[in-house]
MARBAKE-469697 format. One record per residue (C-alpha): residue number from 1; x, y, z; residue in one letter. Coordinates in nm, 2 decimals, decimal comma. Example, Ala and Ser with C-alpha at 12.3 -4.5 7.8 and 13.67 -1.06 7.14 Angstrom:
pos c1 c2 c3 code
1 1,23 -0,45 0,78 A
2 1,37 -0,11 0,71 S
//
This chain:
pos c1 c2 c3 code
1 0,00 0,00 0,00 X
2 0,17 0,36 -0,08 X
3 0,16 0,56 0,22 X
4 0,08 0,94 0,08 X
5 0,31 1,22 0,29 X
6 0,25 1,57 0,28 X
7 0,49 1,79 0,20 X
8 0,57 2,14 0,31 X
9 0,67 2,42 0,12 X
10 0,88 2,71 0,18 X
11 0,64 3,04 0,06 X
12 0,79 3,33 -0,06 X
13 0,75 3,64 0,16 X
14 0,41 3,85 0,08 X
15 0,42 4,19 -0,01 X
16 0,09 4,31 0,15 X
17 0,13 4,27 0,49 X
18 -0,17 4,08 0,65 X
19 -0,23 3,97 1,03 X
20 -0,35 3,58 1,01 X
21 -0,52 3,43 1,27 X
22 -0,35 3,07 1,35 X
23 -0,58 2,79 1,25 X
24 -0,72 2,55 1,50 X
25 -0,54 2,22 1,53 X
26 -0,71 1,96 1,42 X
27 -0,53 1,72 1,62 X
28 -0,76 1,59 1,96 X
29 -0,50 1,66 2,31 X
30 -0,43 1,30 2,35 X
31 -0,30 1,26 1,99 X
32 -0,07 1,54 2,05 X
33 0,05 1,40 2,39 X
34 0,20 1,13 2,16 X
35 0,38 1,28 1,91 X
36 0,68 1,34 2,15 X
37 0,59 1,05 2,39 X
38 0,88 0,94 2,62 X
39 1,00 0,58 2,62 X
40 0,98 0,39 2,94 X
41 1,30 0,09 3,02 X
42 1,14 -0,20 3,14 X
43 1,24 -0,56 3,27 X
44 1,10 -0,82 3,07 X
45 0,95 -1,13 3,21 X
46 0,87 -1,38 2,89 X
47 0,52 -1,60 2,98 X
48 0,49 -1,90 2,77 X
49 0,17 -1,87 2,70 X
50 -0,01 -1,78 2,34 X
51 -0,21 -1,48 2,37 X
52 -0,31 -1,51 2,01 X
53 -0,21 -1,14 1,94 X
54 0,08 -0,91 2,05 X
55 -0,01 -0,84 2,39 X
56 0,20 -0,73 2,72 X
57 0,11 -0,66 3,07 X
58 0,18 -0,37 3,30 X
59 0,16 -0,29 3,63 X
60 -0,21 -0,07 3,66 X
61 -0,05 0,23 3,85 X
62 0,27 0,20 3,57 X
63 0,03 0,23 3,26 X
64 -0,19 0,52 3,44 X
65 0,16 0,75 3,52 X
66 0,19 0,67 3,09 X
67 -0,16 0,76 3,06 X
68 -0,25 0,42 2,90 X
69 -0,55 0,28 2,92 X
70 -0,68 -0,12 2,85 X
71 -0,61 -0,21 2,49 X
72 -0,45 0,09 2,43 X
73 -0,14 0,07 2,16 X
74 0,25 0,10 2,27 X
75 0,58 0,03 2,04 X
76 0,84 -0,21 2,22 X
77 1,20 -0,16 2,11 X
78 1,48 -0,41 2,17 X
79 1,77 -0,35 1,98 X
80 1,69 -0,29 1,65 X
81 1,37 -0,51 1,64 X
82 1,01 -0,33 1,73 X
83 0,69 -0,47 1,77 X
84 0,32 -0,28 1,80 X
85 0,15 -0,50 2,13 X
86 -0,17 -0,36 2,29 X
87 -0,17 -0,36 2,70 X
88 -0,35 -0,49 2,98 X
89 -0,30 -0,45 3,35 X
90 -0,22 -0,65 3,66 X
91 -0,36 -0,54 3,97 X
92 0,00 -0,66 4,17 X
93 0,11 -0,97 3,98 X
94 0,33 -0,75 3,79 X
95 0,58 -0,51 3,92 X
96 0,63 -0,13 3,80 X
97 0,95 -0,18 3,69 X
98 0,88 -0,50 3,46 X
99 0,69 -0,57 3,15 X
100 0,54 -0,88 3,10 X
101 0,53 -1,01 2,76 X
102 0,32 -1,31 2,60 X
103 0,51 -1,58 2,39 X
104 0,40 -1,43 2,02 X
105 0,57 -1,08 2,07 X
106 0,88 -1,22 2,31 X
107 0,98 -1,45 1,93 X
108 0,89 -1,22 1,74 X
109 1,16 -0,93 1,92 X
110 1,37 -1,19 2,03 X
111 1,34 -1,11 2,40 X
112 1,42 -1,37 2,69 X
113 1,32 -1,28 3,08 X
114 1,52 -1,02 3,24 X
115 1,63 -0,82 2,90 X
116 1,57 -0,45 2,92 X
117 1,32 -0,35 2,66 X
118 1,20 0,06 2,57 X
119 0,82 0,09 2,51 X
120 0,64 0,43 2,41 X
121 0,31 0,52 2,28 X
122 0,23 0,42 1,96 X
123 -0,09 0,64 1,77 X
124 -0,43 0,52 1,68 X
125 -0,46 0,26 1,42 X
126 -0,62 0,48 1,13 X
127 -0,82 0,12 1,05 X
128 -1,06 0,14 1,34 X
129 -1,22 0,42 1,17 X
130 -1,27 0,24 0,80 X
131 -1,44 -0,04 1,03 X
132 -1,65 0,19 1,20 X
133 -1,77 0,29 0,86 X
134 -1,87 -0,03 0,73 X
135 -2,03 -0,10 1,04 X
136 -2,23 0,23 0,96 X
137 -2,25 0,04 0,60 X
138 -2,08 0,26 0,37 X
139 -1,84 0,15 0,14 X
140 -1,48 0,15 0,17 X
141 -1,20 0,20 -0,05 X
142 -0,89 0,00 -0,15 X
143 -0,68 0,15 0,03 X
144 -0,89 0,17 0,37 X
145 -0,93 -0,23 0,32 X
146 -0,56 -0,27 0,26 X
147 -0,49 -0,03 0,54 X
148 -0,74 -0,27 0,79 X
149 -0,53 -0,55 0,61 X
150 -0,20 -0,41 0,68 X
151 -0,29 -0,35 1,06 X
152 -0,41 -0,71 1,11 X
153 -0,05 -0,80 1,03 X
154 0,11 -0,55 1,24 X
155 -0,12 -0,68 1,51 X
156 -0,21 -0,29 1,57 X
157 -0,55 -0,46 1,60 X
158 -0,69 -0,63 1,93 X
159 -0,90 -0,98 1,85 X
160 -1,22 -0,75 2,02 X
161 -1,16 -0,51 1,71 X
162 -1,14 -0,75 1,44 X
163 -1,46 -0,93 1,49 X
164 -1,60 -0,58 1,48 X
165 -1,47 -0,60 1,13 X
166 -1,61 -0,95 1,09 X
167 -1,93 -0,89 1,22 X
168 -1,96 -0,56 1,02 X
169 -1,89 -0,75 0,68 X
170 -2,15 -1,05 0,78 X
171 -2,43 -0,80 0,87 X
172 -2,32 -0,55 0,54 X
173 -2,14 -0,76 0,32 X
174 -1,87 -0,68 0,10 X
175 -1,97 -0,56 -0,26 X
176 -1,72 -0,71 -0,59 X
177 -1,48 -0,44 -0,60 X
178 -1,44 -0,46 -0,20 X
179 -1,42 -0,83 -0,21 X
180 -1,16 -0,82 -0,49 X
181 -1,00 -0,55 -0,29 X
182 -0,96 -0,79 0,04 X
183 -0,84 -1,07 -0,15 X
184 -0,59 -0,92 -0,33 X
185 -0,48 -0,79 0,05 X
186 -0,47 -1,14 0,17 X
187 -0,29 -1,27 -0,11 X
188 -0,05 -1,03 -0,09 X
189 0,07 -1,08 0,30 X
190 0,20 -1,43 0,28 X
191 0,46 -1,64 0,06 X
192 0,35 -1,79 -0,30 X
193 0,44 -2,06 -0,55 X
194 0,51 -1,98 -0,86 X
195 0,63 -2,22 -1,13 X
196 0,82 -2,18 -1,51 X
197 0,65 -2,27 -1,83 X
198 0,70 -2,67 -1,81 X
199 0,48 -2,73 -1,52 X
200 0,14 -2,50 -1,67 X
201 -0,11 -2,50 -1,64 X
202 -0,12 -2,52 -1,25 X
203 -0,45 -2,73 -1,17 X
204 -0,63 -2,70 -0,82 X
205 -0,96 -2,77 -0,67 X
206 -1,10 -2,69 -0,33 X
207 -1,43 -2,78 -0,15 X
208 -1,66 -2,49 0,08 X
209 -1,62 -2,79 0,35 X
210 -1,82 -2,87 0,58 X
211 -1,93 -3,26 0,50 X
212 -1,80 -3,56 0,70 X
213 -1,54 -3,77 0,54 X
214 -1,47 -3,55 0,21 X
215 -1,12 -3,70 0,15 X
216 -1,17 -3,58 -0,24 X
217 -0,86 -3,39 -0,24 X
218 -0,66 -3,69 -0,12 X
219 -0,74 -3,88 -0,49 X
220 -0,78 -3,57 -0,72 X
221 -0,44 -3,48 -0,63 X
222 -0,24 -3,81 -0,77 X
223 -0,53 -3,89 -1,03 X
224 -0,42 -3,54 -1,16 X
225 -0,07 -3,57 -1,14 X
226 -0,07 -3,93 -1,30 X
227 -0,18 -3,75 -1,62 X
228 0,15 -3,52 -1,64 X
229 -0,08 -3,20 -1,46 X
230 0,07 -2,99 -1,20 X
231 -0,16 -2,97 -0,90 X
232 0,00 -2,81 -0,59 X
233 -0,27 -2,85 -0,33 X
234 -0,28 -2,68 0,01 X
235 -0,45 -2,81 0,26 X
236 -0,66 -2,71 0,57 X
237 -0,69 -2,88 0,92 X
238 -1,03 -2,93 1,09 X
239 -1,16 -2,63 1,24 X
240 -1,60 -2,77 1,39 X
241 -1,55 -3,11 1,21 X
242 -1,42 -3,43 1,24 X
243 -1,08 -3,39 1,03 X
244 -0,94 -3,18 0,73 X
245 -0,74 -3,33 0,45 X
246 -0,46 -3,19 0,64 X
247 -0,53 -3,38 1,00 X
248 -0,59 -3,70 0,75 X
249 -0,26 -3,69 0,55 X
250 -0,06 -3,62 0,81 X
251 -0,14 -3,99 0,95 X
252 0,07 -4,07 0,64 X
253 0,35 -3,82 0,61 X
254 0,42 -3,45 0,72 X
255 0,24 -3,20 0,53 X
256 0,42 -2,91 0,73 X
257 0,64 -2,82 0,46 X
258 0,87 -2,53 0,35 X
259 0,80 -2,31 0,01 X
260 1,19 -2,47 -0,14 X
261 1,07 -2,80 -0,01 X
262 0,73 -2,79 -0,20 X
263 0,91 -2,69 -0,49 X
264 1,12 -2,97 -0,48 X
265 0,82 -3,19 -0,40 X
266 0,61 -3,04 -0,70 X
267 0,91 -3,07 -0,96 X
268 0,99 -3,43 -0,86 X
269 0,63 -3,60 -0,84 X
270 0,41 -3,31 -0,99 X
271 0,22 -3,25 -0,67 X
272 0,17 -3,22 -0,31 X
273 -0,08 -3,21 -0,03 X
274 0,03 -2,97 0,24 X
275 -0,09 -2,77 0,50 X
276 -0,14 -2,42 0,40 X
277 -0,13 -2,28 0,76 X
278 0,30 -2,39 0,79 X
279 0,39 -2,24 0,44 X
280 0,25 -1,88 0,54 X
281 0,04 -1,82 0,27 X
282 -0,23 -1,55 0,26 X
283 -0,15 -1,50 0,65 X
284 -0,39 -1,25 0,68 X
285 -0,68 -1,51 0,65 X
286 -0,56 -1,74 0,89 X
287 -0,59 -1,48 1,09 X
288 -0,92 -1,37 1,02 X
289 -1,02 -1,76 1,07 X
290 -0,90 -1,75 1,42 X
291 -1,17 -1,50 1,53 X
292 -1,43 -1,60 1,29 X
293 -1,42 -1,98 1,38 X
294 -1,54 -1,89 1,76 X
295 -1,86 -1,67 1,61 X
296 -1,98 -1,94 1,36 X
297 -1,94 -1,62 1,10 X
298 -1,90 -1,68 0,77 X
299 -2,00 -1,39 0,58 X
300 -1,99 -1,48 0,19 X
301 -1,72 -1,20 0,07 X
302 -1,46 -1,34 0,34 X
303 -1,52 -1,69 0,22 X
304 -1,49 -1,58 -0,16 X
305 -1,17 -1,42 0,00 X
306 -1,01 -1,67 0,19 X
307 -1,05 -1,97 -0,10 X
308 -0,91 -1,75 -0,40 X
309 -0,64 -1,59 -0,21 X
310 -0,49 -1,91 -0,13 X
311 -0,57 -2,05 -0,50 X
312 -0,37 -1,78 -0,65 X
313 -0,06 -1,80 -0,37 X
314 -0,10 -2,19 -0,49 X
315 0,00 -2,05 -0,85 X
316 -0,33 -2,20 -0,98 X
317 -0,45 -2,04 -1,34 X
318 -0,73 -2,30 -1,33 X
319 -0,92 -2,40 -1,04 X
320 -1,21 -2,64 -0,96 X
321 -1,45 -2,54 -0,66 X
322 -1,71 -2,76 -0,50 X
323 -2,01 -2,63 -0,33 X
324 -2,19 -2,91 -0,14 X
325 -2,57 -2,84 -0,07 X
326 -2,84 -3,00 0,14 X
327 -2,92 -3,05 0,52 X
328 -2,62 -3,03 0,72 X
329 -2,42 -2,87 0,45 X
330 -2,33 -2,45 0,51 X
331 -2,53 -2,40 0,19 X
332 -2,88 -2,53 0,21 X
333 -3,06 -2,41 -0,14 X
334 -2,98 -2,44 -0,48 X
335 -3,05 -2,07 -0,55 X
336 -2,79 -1,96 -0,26 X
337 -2,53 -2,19 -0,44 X
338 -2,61 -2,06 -0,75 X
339 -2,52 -1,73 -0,60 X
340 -2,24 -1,77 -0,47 X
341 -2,09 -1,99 -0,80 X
342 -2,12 -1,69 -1,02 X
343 -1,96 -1,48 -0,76 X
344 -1,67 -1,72 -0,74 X
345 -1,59 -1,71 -1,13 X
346 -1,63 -1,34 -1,14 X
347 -1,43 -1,30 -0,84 X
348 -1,14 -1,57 -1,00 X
349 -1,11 -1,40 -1,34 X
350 -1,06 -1,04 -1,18 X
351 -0,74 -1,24 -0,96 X
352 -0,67 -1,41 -1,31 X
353 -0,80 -1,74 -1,26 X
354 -1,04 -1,93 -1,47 X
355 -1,28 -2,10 -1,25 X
356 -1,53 -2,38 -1,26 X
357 -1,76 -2,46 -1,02 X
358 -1,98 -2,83 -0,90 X
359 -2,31 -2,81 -0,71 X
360 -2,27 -3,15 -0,54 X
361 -2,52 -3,36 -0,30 X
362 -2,39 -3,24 0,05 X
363 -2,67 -3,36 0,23 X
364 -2,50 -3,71 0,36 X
365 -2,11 -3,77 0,45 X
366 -1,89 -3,85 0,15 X
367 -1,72 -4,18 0,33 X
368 -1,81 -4,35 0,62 X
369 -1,55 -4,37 0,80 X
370 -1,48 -4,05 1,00 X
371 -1,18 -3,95 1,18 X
372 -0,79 -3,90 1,07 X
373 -0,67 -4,26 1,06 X
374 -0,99 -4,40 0,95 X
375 -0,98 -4,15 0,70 X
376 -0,64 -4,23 0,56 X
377 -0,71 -4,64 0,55 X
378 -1,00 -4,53 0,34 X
379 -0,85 -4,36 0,07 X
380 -0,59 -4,63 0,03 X
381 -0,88 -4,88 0,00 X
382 -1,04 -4,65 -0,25 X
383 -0,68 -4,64 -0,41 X
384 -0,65 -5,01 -0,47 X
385 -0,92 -5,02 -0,67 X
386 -1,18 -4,95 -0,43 X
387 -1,55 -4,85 -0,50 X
388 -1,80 -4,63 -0,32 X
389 -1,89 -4,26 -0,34 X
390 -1,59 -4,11 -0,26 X
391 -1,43 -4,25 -0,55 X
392 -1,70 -4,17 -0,79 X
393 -1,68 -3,82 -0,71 X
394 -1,35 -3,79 -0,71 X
395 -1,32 -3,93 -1,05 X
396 -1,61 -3,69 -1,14 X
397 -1,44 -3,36 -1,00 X
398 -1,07 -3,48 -1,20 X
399 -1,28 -3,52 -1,53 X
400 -1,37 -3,15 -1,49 X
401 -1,03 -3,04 -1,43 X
402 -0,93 -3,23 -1,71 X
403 -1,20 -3,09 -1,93 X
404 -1,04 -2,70 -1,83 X
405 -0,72 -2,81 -1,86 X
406 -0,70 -3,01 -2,16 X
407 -1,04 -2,94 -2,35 X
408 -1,19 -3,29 -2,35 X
409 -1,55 -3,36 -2,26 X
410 -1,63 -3,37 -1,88 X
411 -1,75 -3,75 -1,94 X
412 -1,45 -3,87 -2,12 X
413 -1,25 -3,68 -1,81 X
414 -1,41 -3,84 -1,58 X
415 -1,36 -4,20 -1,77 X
416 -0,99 -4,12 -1,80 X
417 -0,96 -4,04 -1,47 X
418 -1,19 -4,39 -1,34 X
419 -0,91 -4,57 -1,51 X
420 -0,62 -4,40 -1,33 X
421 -0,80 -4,51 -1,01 X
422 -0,90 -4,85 -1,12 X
423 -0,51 -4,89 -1,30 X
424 -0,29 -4,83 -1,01 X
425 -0,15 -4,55 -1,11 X
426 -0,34 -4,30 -0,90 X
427 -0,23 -4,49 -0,63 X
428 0,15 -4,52 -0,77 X
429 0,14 -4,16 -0,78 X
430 0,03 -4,13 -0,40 X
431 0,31 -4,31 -0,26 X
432 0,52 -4,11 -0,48 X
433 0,40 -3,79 -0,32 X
434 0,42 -3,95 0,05 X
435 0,77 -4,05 0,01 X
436 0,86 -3,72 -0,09 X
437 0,71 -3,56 0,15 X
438 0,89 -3,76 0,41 X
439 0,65 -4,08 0,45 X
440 0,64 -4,46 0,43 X
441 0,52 -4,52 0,06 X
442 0,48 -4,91 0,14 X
443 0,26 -4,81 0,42 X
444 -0,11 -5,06 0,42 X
445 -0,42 -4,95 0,58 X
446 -0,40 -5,24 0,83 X
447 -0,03 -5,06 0,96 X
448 -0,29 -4,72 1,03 X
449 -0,37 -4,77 1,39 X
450 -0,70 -4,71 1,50 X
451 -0,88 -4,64 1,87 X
452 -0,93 -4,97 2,01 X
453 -1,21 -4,91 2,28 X
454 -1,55 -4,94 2,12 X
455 -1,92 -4,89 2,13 X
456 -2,15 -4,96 1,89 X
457 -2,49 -4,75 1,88 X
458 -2,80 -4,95 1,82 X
459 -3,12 -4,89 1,67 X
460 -3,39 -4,85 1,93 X
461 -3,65 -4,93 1,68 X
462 -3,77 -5,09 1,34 X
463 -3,75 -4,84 1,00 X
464 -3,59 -4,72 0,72 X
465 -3,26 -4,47 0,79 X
466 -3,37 -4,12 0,67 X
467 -3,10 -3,90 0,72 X
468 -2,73 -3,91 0,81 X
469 -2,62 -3,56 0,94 X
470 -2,28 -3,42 0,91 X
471 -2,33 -3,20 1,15 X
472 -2,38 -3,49 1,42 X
473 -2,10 -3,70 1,33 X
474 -1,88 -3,37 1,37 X
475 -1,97 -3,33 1,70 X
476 -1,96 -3,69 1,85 X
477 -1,62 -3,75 1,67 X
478 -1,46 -3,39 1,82 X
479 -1,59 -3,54 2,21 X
480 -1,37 -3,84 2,09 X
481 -1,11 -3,62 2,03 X
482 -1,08 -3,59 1,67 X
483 -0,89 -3,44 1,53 X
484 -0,60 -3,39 1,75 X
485 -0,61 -3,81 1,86 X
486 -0,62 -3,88 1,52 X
487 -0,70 -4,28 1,56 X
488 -1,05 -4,13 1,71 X
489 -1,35 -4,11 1,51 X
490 -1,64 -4,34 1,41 X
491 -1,73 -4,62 1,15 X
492 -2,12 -4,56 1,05 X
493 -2,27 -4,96 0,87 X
494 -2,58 -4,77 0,69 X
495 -2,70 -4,59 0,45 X
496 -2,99 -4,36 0,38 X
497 -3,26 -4,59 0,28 X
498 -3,16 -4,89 0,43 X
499 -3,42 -5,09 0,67 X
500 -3,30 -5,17 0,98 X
501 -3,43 -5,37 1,29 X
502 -3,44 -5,28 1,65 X
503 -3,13 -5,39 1,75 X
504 -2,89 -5,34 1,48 X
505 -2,58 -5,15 1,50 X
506 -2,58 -4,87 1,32 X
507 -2,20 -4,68 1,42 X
508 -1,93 -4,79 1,62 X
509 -1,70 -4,51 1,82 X
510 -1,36 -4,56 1,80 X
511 -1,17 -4,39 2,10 X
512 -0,82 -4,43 2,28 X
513 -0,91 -4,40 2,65 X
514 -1,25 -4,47 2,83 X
515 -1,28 -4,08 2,95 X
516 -1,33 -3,99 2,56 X
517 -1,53 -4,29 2,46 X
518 -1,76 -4,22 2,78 X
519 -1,81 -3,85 2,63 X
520 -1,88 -3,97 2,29 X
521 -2,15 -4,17 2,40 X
522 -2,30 -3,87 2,58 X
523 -2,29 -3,70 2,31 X
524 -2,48 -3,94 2,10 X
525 -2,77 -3,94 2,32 X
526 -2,81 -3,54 2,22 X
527 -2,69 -3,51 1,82 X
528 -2,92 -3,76 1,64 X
529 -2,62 -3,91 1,38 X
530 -2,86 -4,18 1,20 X
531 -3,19 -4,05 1,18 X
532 -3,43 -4,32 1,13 X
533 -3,82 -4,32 0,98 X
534 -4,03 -4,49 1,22 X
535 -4,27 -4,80 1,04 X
536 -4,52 -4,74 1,29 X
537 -4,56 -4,35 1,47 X
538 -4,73 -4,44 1,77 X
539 -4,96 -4,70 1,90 X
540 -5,29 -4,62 2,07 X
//
């Protein structure tokens, strides 16, 4: 962002002599109180403990004598390093002549307990005003979205402030040229991949989210790549559900991986699957993400945002995006998805992307078997030649790609891509991209260890399943302790439209102590995860 200064000139003397009267400074008195602020020498005392921002603590009758005030703004200097941190106060943990700072800002200056550190005041962030206005629902410029941008980075922004920002875009929304605005912002505050001529076009495809077991990602990648396509894919972790592609891979081989290392990765097997969160890409959304994900916001611009951002820091000229509707998906009508299609293509050819978009059946999970490790022994099963729907719609989403990246029909993509599955040599590809990324390539789903205390879940009467919910399996797997124990999660034996007996198992929880097992089953007794359509109502 340019940073306009004014500058003053030297006027020539007047030759009518006039008295002027000084103007009024526009400046309030506590503004001016900063511009020569003193700094203040403090002893620093390092917590280990994330605050999730840039944050220090100061004695209460220390930050009054500075005239600072809860979340106000100060500048820490240590050597040649300085940090904006926003303060709080201790009552008489903390004494007047030391500064306690949290873990982020202590790395980030390179302070260690008992240095001597300066800190001064620092000035308003200019940003809280352009959020203030689209709070008031005007419209904001480029530059007052890349200045709100540029203070997230800074962390001149408290976590109270940006979901001010958040909430203000979910209840006004973002128009295009806003939404353009912030994702060129993102894009631009975190590391990229680019590649030469011999590896385009750069192929990549991404899912909304949001449906149990949705390992797509994990076969489009080396179906793809067995055709001679590049597809750098990043990757998320699980943020409400059971496991990202990112939580499941990493049961096969690290996926935190350098930008030079995912180079060499891409150049030797033509792909990768890594999380996007250890490369640093579009940092400013995984920032927004932290103080959206506690909300449940999910305001349509950010979401437009946060996908493309991160498809163009992939290097992607050509990108596949899956919107998954139904009950227990985040888009429930076809009009909404519709919607938000279009605005995804017009949003990808203003970053220079050509995008295509699915409207898929999000309504039931994708595989049925939920959970990190689970997750992984299914897509080597569906590797080997297995069946089911997550193979079919993988093979359905790669024909697409192939159709944008090589012009054949959609149907003879998705035929060419069936036969890379079916082949092997999706599956030779795979263990290609595992060992490069530092994994076992020889590795069989029976090595994938899995939670060995169980429970199965019965039917407590006779019908015919109606409904699987996503949302349900999400939360009994998370009490399990998906997806941080990743060989948690759940195995579910029906399907919609199946007729069962009273009786019958229907799940079975997979956990790795009794304390987590015993709060899964809690938890199944209050989210409904088979639904099932009673024969007979009620007898009378």
């Amino acid at each position: 962002m340019v940073m306009l200064r004014q500058k003053i000139k030297r006027r020539e003397p007047q030759r009518k002599t006039a008295v002027q009267k000084p103007k009024p400074n526009k400046l309030s008195l506590p503004a001016l109180s900063h511009l020569n602020s003193p700094r203040h020498t403090f002893r620093a005392k390092v917590l280990d403990i994330e605050a999730g921002q840039n944050e220090i603590v100061l004695s209460e009758e220390q930050a009054k004598r500075m005239d600072l005030n809860i979340l106000d703004r100060v500048k820490l200097r240590f050597g040649k390093k300085e940090e904006t941190a926003i303060v709080d106060f201790s009552h008489s943990y903390v004494r007047e002549s030391e500064v306690e700072l949290f873990r982020e800002i202590a790395q980030k200056l390179g302070v260690k307990s008992g240095d001597e550190i300066t800190i001064e005041h620092t000035k308003r962030p200019e940003s809280l005003d352009y959020i203030r206005k689209k709070l008031d629902n005007k419209i904001l410029t480029k530059v007052e979205i890349y200045s709100i941008v540029e203070d997230l980075m800074a962390e001149r922004l408290s976590n109270a402030e940006l979901a001010a920002f958040i909430s203000a875009v979910y209840i006004n929304e973002l128009n295009s040229e806003e939404t353009a605005a912030l994702t060129e912002a993102i894009f631009n505050t975190g590391e990229r991949l680019e590649f030469d001529k011999s590896l385009q076009p750069v192929t990549s495809e991404h899912s909304i989210g949001g449906i149990a077991g949705d390992r797509t990602s994990m076969l489009i990648v080396p179906i793809i790549a067995s055709l001679g396509l590049t597809i750098p894919k990043t990757c998320t972790r699980a943020i409400s559900s059971a496991a990202g592609t990112a939580d499941t891979l990493e049961v096969l081989c690290p996926v935190s991986l350098s930008i030079e290392d995912i180079k060499k990765v891409v150049k030797k097997v033509g792909c990768c699957l890594v999380w996007g969160g250890a490369v640093n890409m579009a940092m400013a959304d995984d920032k927004l993400i932290k103080i959206r994900n506690p909300l449940r916001l999910d305001p349509k611009s950010l979401l437009l945002a946060s996908i493309l951002a991160k498809k163009k820091a992939e290097g992607a000229t050509l990108v596949l995006l899956d919107i998954p509707i139904g009950r227990g998906a985040k888009i429930l009508e076809l009009d909404k998805a519709r919607e938000l299609a279009q605005d995804f293509q017009s949003l990808g050819a203003k970053m220079g992307m050509k995008v295509d978009v699915i409207i898929t059946d999000g309504s039931e999970p994708v595989s049925y078997s939920v959970g990190p490790a689970l997750e992984a022994r299914e897509v080597l099963r569906v590797l080997k030649g297995g069946d089911g729907l997550l193979a079919e719609k993988s093979c359905r989403m790669a024909g697409y790609i192939l159709h944008m990246a090589r012009g054949i029909s959609k149907e003879e993509g998705y035929r060419i891509a069936l036969h890379q599955l079916k082949s092997g040599k999706a599956d030779e590809k795979f263990r290609q991209l595992i060992q490069a990324q530092g994994g076992n390539p020889n590795i069989s789903p029976e090595q994938i260890k899995v939670g060995q205390l169980t429970y199965g879940v019965l039917a407590e009467v006779d019908g015919k399943i109606e409904h699987i919910d996503n949302h349900a399996i999400s939360r009994v797997c998370r009490a399990l302790g998906c997806p941080t124990d990743k060989a948690a999660g759940m195995v579910i034996h029906v399907r919609t439209g199946d007729k069962v007996r009273k009786g019958q198992k229907l799940y079975t929880l997979h956990a790795t102590t009794a304390e987590k097992l015993n709060y899964g089953i809690e938890q199944t007794k209050q989210f409904n995860v088979v639904e099932i359509e009673k024969i007979i109502i009620e007898s009378i």
